[in-house]
C-alpha positions in Angstrom: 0.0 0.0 0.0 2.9 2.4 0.7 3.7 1.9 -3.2 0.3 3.4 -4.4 0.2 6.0 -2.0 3.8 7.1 -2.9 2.5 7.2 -6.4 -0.6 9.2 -5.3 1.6 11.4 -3.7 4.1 11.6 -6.5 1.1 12.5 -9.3 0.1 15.4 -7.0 3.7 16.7 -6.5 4.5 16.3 -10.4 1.1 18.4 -11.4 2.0 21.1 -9.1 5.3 21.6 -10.5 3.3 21.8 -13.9 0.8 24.6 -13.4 3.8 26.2 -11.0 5.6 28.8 -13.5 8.6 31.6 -13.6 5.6 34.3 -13.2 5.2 36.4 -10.3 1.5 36.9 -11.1 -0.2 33.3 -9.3 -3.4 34.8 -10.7 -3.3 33.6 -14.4 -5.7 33.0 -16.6 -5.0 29.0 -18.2 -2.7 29.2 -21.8 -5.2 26.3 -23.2 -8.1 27.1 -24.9 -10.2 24.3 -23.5 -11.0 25.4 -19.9 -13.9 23.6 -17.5 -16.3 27.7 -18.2 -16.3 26.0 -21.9 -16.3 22.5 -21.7 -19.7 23.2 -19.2 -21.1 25.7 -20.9 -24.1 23.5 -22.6 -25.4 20.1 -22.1 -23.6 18.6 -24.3 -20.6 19.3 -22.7 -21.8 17.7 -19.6 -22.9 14.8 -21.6 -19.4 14.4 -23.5 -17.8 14.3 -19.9 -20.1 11.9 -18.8 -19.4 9.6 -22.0 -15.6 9.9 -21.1 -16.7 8.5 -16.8 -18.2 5.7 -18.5 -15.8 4.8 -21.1 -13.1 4.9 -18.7 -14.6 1.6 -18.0 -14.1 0.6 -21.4 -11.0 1.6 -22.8 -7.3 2.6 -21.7 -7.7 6.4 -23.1 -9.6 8.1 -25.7 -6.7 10.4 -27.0 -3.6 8.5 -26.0 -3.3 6.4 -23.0 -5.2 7.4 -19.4 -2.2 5.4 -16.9 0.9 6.5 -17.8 3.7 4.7 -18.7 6.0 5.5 -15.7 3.3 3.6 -13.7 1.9 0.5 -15.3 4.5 0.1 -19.0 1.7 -2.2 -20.4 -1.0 -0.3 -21.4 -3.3 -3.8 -21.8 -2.9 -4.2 -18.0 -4.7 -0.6 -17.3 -8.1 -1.7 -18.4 -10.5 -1.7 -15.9 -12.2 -5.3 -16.6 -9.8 -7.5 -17.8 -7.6 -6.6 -14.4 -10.9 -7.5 -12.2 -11.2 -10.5 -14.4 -7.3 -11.4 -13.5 -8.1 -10.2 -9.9 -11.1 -12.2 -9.7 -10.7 -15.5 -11.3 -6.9 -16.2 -11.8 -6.7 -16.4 -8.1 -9.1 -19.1 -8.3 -9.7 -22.4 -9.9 -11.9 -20.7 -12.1 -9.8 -19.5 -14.8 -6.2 -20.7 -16.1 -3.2 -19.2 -17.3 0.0 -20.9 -18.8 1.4 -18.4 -20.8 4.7 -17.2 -19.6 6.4 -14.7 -21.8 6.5 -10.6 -20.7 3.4 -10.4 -18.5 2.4 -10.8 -15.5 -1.0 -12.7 -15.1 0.8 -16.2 -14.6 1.5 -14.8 -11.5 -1.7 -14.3 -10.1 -2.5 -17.9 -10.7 0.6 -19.2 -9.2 -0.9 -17.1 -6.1 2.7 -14.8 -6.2 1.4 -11.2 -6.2 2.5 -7.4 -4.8 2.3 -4.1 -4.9 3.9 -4.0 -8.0 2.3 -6.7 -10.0 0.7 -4.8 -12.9 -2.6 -6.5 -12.9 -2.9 -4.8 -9.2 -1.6 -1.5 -9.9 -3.9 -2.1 -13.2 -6.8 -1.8 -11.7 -6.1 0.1 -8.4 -4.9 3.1 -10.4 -7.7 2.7 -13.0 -10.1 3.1 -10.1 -8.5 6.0 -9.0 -8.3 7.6 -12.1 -12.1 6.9 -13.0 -12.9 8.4 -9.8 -10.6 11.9 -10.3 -13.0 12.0 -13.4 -15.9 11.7 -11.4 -15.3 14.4 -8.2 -14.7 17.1 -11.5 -17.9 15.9 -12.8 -19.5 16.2 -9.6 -17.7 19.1 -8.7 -18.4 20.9 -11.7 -22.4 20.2 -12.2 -22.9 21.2 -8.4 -26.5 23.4 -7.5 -23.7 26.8 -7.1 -22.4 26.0 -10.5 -25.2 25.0 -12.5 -26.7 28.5 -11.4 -23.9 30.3 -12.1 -23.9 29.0 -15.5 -27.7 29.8 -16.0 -28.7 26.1 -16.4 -32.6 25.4 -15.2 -35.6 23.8 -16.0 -35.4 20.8 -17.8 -31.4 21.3 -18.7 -30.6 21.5 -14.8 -32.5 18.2 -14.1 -31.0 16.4 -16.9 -27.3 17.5 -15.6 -28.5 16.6 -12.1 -29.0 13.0 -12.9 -26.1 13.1 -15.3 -24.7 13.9 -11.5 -26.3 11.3 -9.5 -24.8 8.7 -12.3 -21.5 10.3 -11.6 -21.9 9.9 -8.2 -23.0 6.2 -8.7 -19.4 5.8 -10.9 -17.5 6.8 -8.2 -19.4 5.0 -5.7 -18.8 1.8 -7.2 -15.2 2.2 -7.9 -14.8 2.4 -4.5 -16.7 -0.7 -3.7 -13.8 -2.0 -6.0 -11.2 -0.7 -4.0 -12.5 -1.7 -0.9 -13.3 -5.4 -2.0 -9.4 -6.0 -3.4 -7.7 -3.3 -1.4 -9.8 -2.9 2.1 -8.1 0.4 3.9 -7.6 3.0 1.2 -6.6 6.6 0.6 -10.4 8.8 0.2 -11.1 11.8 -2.5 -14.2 13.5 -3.1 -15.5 16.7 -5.3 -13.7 18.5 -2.4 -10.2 17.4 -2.9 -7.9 19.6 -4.7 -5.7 18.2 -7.0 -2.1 20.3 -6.5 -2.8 21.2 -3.0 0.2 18.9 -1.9 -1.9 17.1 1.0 -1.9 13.8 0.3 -5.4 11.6 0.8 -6.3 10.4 3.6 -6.9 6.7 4.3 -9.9 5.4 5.5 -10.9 1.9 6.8 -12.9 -0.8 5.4 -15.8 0.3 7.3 -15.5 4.1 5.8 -15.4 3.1 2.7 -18.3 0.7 3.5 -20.3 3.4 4.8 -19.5 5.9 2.3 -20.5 3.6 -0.6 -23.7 2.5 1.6 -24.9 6.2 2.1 -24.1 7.3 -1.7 -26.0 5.0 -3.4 -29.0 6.0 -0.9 -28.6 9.5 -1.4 -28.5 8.9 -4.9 -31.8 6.9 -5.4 -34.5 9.6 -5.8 -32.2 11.5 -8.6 -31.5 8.1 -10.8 -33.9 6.7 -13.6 -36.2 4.3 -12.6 -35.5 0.9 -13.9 -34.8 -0.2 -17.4 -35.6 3.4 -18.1 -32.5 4.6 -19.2 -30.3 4.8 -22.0 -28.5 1.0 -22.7 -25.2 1.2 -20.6 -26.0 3.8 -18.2 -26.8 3.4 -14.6 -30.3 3.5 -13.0 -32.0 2.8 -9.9 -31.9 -1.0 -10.2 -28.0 -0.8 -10.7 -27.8 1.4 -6.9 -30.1 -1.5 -5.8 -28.0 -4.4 -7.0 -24.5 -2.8 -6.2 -26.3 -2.1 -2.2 -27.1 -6.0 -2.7 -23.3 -7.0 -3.1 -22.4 -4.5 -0.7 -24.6 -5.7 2.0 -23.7 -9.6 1.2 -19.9 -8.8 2.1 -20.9 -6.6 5.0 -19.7 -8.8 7.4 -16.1 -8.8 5.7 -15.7 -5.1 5.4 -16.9 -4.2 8.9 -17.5 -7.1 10.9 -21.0 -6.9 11.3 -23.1 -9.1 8.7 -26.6 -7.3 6.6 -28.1 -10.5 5.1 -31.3 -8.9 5.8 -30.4 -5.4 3.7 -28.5 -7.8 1.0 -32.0 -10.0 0.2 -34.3 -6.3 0.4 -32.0 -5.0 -2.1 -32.0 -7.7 -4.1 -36.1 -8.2 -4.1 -36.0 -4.8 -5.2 -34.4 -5.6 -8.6 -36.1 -8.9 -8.7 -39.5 -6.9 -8.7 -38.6 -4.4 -11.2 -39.2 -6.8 -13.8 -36.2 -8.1 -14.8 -36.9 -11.9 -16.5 -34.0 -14.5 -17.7 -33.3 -14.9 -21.5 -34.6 -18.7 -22.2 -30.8 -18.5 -23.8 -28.0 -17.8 -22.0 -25.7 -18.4 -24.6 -26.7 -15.7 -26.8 -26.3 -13.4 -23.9 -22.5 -13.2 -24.9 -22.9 -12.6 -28.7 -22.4 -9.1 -30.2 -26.1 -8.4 -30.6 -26.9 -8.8 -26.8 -27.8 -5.1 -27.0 -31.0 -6.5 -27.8 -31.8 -8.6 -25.0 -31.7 -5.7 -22.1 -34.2 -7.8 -19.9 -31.7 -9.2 -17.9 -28.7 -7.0 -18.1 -28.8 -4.5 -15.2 -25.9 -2.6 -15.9 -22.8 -3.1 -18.6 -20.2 -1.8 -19.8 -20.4 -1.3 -23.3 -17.9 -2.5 -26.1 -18.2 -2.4 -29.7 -16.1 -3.2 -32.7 -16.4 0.5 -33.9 -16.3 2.8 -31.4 -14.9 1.0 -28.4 -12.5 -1.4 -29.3 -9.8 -1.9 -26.9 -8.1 -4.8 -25.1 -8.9 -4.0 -22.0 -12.6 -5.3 -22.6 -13.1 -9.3 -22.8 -10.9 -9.7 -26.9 -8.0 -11.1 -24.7 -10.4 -14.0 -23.1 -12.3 -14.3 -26.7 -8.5 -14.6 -28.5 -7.1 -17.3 -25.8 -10.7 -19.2 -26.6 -9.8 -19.7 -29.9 -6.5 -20.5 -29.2 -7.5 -23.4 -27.0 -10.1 -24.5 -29.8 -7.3 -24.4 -32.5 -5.2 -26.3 -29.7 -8.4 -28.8 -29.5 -8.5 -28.1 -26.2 -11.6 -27.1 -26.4 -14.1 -29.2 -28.1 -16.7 -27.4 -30.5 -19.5 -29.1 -32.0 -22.0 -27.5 -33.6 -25.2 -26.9 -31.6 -23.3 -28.2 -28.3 -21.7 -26.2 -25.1 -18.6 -27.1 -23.8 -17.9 -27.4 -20.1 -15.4 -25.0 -20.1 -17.1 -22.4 -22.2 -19.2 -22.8 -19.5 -17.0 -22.1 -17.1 -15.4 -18.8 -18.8 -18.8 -17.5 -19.9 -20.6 -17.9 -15.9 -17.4 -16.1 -15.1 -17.6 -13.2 -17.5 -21.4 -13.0 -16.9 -20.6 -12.5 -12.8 -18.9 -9.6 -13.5 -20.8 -7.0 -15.4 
């Protein structure tokens, strides 16, 4: 943990020696054209910056890498789900990993793994980054600032939920955090980034509580369920992320909420999710179409989000292992171990 908060630490010192310059004046207008007053200045602007909070989820960067270099050298490792999918099942008997060449991976499934394995910093720093993205959001569609803009009406309510989403973003990279990382450092909208104070660290049971009363503040402000736009967070998702939360409660803080975790989860049940009579084609590139059981996902396509950091690595080593005949394929038939990798994918998003 010392590592990433070095790094932390390091990022802030390394921005303030950036917007630090030879001029006396500390008061100066920013050289750049693009500035926040312009980026926020319409809806759309808040809508583009929202787009960027969930692609982060996505992609490694949308103009150039988002983890630099000096912190994780493969970019492939910054993704945010194929790390939780190394996190997650490599350290299980779930998934397998052989290869052995310039990556790291292997050793999460030979259970050898530390600070500066780059699957953990992967995702750790991924979170982090998704969640700078997020306080500016929040910061920057706050009540003072959408008034001092002249947003209202209709415009001011759509940036509001646009907010409450944000809000749900951040809230769930913590949950992250706190499930692979327990005590870790804290930023919200009130942070400033160059201040040269370091976050603070909070417990397991912070973070817990945090997460717990964000998603509750949050539930009046999000869409109702399967009311929203495919990809983009509504009530349901609060309900079902509260669910997961609640089911680990006794983990994170010692004290166990079986009786929150099943309310939660009758919540979604009720808002009339149903099962697709085939889960198969849950997995296939149309699955866009069959929204009745998705709660919330994050999207990929092979036009406008095509990265590896989404699930291409596990569908490349799948046909690896079929032109290996290691896994059998037979037309109108399931493998066990298709199976296996599709009930894991499916478990997390």
């Amino acid at each position: 943990m010392k590592y990433f908060k070095s790094y932390i630490y390091l990022l802030a010192v390394a921005l303030m020696l950036v917007v630090s310059g030879c001029h006396k004046d500390l008061d100066r207008f920013p050289t750049n054209d693009l500035t926040a007053d312009k980026v926020f200045n319409n809806v759309q602007g808040y809508t583009n910056a929202l787009a960027k909070l969930y692609v982060s989820f996505a992609v490694t960067g949308t103009n150039g890498r988002d983890i630099p270099a000096e912190i994780v050298a493969d970019e492939g490792n910054t993704g945010f789900l194929r790390q939780l999918w190394y996190l997650q099942s490599l350290t299980t008997d779930e998934g397998l990993w052989t290869w052995s060449g310039n990556t790291d991976p292997v050793n999460m499934h030979e259970m050898n793994w530390n600070a500066n394995s780059y699957v953990v910093a992967g995702l750790y720093f991924r979170c982090y980054y998704i969640i700078t993205l997020a306080n500016n959001f929040i910061n920057e569609s706050s009540d003072a600032k959408l008034s001092q803009r002249g947003f209202s009406g209709a415009d001011a309510e759509t940036i509001k939920r646009y907010r409450a989403e944000a809000r749900f973003l951040r809230a769930y990279s913590y949950s992250i955090l706190l499930d692979h990382f327990g005590a870790v450092p804290f930023t919200d909208e009130s942070y400033v980034i160059g201040s040269g104070v370091s976050p603070k660290q909070l417990s397991r049971q912070e973070i817990f509580s945090f997460v717990e009363s964000e998603l509750n503040a949050i539930d009046a402000e999000l869409a109702a369920p399967r009311a929203n736009e495919l990809g983009r967070v509504d009530k349901a998702a609060a309900w079902a992320l509260l669910s997961r939360l609640y089911l680990n409660a006794n983990v994170y803080t010692g004290s166990p909420k079986y009786t929150e975790s099943v309310a939660a989860s009758k919540k979604v049940i009720d808002a009339g999710y149903t099962l697709h009579n085939n889960y198969t084609q849950l997995m296939l590139a149309d699955n866009h179409t069959l929204a009745n059981e998705f709660i919330w996902t994050i999207r990929f396509d092979g036009t406008n989000t095509q990265s590896y950091s989404g699930t291409i690595f596990w569908c490349t080593a799948l046909r690896v292992c079929q032109a290996m005949c290691l896994v059998p394929m037979v037309r109108g038939t399931v493998s066990v171990l298709q199976k296996i990798l599709w009930i894991s994918l499916m478990r997390l998003i």
